[in-house]
C-alpha positions as a Markdown table, in Angstrom:
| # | Residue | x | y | z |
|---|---|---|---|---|
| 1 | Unk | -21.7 | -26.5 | 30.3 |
| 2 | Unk | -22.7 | -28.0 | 27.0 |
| 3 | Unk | -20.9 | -27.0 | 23.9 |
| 4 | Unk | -22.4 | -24.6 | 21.7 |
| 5 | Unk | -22.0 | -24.5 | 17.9 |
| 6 | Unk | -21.3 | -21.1 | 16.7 |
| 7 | Unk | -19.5 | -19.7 | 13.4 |
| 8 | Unk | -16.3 | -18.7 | 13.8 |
| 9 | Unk | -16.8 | -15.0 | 12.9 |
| 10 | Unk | -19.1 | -14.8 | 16.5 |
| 11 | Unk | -16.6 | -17.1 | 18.3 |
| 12 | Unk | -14.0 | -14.1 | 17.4 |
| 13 | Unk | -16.2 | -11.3 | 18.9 |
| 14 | Unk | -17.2 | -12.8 | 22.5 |
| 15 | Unk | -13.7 | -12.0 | 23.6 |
| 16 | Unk | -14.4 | -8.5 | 22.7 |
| 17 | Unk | -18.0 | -8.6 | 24.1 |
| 18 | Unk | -16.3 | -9.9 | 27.8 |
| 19 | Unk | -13.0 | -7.1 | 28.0 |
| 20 | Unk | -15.9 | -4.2 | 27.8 |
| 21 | Unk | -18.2 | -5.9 | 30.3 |
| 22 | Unk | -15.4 | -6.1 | 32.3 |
| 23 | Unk | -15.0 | -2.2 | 32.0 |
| 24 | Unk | -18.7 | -1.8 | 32.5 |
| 25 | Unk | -18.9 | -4.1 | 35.6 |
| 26 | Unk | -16.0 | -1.8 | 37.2 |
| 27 | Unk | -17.6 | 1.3 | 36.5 |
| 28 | Unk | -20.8 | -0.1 | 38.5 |
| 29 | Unk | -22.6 | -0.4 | 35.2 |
| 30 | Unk | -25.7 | -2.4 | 35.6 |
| 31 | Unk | -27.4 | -2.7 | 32.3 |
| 32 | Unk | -26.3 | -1.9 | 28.7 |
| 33 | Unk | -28.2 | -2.3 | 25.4 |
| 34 | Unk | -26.9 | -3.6 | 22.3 |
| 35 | Unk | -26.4 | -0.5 | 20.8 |
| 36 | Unk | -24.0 | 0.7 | 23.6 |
| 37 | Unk | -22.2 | -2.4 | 22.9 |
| 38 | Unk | -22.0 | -1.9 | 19.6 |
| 39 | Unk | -20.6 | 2.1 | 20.0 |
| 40 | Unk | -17.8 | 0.0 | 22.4 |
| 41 | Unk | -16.5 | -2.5 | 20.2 |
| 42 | Unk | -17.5 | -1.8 | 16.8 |
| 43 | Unk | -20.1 | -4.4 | 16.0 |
| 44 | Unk | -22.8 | -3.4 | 14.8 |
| 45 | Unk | -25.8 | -4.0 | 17.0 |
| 46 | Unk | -28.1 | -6.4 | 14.8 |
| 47 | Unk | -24.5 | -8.8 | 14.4 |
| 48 | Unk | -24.6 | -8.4 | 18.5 |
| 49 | Unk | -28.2 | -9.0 | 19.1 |
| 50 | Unk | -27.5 | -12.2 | 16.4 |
| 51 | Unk | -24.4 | -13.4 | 18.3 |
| 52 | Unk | -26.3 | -13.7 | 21.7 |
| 53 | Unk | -28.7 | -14.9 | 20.4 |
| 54 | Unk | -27.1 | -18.3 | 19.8 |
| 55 | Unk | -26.7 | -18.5 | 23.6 |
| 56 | Unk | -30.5 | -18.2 | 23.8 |
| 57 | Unk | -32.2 | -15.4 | 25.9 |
| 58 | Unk | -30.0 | -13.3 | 27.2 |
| 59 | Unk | -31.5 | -10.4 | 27.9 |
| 60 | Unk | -35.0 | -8.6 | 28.0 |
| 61 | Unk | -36.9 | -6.2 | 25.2 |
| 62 | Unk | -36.8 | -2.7 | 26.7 |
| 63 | Unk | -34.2 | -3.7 | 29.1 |
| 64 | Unk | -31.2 | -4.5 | 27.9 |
| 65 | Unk | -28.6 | -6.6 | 29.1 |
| 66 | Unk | -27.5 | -7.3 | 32.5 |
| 67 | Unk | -23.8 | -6.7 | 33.4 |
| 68 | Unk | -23.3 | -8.8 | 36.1 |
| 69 | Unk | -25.4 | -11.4 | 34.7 |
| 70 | Unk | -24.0 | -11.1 | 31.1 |
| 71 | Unk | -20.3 | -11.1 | 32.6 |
| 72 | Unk | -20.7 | -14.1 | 34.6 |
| 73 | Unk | -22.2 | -16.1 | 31.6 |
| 74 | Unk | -19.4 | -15.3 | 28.9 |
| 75 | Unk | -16.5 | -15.8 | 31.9 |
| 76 | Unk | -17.8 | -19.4 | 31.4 |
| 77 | Unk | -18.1 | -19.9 | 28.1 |
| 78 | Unk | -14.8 | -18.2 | 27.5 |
| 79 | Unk | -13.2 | -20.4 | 30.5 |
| 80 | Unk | -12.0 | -17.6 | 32.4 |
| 81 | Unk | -11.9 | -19.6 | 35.2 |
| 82 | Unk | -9.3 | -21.7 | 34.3 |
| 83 | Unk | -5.9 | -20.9 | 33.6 |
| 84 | Unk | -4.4 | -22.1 | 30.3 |
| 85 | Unk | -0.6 | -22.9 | 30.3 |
| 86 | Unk | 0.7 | -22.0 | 26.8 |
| 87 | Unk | 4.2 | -22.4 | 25.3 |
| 88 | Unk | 6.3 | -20.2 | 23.3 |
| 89 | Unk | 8.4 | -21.9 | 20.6 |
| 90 | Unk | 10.8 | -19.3 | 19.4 |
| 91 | Unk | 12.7 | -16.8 | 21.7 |
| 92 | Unk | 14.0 | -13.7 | 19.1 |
| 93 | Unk | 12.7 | -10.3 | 19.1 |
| 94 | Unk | 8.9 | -11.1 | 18.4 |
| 95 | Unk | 9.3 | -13.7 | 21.0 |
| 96 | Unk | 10.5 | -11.7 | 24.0 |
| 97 | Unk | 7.7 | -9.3 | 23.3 |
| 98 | Unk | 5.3 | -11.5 | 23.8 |
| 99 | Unk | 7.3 | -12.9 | 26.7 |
| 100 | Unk | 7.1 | -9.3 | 28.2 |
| 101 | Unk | 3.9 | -8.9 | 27.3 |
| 102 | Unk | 2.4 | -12.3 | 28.9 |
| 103 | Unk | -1.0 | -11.7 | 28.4 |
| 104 | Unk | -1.2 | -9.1 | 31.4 |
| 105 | Unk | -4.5 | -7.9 | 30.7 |
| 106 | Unk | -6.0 | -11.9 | 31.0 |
| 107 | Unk | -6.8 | -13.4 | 33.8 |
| 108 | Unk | -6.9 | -16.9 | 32.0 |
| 109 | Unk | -3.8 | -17.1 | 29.8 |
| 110 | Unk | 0.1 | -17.7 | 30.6 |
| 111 | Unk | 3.3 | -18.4 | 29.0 |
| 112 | Unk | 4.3 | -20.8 | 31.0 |
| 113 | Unk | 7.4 | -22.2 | 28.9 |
| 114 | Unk | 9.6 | -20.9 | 26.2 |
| 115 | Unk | 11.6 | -23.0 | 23.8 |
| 116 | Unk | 14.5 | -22.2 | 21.5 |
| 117 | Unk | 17.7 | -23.3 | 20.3 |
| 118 | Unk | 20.0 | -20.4 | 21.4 |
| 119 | Unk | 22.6 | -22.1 | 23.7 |
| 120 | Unk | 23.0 | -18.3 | 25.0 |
| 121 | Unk | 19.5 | -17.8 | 26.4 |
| 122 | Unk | 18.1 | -21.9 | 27.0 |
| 123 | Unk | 18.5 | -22.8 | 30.6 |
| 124 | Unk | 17.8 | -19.0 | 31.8 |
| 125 | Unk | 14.8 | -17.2 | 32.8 |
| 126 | Unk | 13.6 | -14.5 | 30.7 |
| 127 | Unk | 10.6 | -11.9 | 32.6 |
| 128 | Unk | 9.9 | -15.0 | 34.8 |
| 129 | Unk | 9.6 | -17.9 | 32.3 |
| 130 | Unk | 12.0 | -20.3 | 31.9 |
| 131 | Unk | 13.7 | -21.0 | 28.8 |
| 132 | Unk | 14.4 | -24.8 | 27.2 |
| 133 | Unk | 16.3 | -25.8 | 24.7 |
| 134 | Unk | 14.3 | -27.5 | 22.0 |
| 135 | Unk | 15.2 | -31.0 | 22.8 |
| 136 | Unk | 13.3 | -31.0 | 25.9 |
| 137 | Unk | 9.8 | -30.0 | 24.1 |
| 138 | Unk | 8.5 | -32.9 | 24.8 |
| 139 | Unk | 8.7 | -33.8 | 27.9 |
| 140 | Unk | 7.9 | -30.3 | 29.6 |
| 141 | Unk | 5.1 | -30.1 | 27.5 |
| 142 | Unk | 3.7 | -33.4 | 29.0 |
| 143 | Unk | 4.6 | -32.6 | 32.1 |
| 144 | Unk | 3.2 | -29.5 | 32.2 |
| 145 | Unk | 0.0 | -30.5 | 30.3 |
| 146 | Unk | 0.3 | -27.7 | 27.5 |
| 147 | Unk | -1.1 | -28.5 | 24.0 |
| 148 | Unk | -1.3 | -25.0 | 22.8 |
| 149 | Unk | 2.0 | -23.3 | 21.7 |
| 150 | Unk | 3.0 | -20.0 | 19.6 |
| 151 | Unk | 5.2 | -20.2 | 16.8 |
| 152 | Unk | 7.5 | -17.4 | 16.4 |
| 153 | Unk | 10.7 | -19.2 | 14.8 |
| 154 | Unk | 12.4 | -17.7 | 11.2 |
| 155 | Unk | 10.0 | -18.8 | 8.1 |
| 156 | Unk | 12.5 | -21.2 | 7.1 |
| 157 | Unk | 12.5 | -22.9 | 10.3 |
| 158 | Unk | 8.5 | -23.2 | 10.7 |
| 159 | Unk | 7.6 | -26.2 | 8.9 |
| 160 | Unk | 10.3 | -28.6 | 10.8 |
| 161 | Unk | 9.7 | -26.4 | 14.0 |
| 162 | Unk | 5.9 | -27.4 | 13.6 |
| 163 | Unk | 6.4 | -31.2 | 13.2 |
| 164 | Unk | 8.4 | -31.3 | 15.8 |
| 165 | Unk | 5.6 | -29.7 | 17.9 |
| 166 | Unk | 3.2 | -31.8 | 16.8 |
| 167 | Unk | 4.6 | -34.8 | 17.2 |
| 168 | Unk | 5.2 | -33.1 | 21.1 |
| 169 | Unk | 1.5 | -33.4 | 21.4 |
| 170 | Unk | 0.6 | -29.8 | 20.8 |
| 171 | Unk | -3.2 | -29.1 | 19.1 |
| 172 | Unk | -3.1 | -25.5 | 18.8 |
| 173 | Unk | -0.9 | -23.0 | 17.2 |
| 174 | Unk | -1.3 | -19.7 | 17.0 |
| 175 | Unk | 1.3 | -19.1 | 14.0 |
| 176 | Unk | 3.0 | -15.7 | 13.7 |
| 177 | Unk | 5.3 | -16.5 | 11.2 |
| 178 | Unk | 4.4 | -15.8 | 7.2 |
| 179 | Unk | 4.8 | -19.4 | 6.4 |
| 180 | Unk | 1.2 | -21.5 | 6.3 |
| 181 | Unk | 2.2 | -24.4 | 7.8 |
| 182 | Unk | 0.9 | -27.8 | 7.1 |
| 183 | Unk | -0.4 | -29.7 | 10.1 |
| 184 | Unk | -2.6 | -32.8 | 11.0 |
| 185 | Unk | -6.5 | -32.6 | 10.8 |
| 186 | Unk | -6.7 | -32.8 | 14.5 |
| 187 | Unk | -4.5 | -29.5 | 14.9 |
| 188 | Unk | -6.3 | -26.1 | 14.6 |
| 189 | Unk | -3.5 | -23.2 | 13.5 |
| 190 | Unk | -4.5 | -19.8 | 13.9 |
| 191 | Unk | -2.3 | -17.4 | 11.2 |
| 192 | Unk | -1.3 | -14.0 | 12.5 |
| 193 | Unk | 0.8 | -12.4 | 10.1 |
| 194 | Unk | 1.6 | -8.9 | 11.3 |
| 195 | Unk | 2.8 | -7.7 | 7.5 |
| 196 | Unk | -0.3 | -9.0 | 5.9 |
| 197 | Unk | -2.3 | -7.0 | 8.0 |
| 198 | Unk | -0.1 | -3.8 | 8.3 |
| 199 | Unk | -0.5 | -3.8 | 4.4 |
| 200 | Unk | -4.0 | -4.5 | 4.0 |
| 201 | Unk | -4.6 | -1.4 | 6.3 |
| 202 | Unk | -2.1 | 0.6 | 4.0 |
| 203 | Unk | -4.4 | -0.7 | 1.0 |
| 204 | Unk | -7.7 | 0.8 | 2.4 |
| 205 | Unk | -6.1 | 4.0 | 3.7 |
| 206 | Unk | -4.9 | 4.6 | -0.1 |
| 207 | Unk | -8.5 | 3.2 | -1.6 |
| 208 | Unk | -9.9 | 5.7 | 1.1 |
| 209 | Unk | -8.0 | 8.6 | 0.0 |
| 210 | Unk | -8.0 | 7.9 | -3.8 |
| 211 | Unk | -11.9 | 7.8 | -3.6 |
| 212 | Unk | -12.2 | 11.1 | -1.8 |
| 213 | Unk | -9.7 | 12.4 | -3.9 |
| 214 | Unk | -11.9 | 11.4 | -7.3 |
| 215 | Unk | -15.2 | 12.6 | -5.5 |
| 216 | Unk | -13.6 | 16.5 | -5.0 |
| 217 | Unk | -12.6 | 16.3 | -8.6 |
């Protein structure tokens, strides 16, 4: 299928879109409008009816959107069909969750290979993923065709942790540590910083409050 240019804000939302088609597909759901959709995932429906839209016509006025049909289109464009072999650089506590957690609920994703530098835990398998010491990065990583990897080293470790990574052959990082790390124009690096957005939540809650708090006065 042809590549389609979207922003990045609409790129973010189709995997939303696809989890509650899912969920409507099971229940034997055969239509649903945008404004369902929107009550589901909290879009608003003229930013849903805008994001399809860039995929042309894909559904009718007065109808809605078909399930089935709207399922099977986004399961391509998302790649559900293919399973992507990821690697976990980093093995403390962050890291074991994730290796626990594996991507369950996706039917696309896997950890297939974990990394670290603990002598105690390289050379094991931890919840069915093998573990490597750092030195063999490389050449698991080109023989198991992986060139996305998830970064979940100490902060002060990130920046050496990522060269080496990139230098491995990897073009996608999904970064958990607080460190932005610097990386080649042909590497995308997605931040996830757990504190940032634990305390940005905090901030609204408190604006939230203090404003209700000065409108009862």
């Amino acid at each position: 299928m042809e590549k389609i240019k979207i922003p990045k804000a609409t790129a973010k939302r189709l995997p939303l879109y696809y989890r509650y088609l899912i969920i409507l597909n099971e229940e034997g759901k055969e239509k649903v409008s945008s404004t369902e959709l929107s009550e589901a995932v909290q879009v608003d429906s003229a930013s849903i009816r805008r994001d399809f839209s860039y995929f042309g016509a894909l559904g009718k006025r007065g109808y809605g959107y078909d399930v089935k049909s709207l399922l099977s289109f986004f399961k391509k464009i998302l790649n559900q069909d293919t399973l992507t072999n990821v690697a976990l650089v980093g093995v403390g506590n962050l890291g074991r969750a994730l290796l626990n957690y594996n991507f369950k609920r996706s039917n696309n994703i896997r950890i297939s290979c974990a990394f670290d530098i603990n002598q105690d835990i390289t050379g094991r398998i931890l919840s069915g993923v093998p573990v490597y010491d750092m030195s063999e990065l490389k050449q698991q990583l080109s023989d198991q065709q992986i060139s996305i990897a998830i970064l979940t080293v100490p902060s002060e470790q990130a920046q050496a942790t990522a060269n080496q990574m990139f230098e491995a052959g990897i073009k996608g990082v999904m970064n958990f540590t607080p460190i932005r790390i610097s990386a080649p124009s042909t590497v995308r690096v997605q931040n996830v910083d757990l504190a940032t957005e634990l305390q940005t939540l905090i901030y609204f809650l408190e604006s939230d409050e203090a404003a209700k708090e000065s409108n009862e006065e």
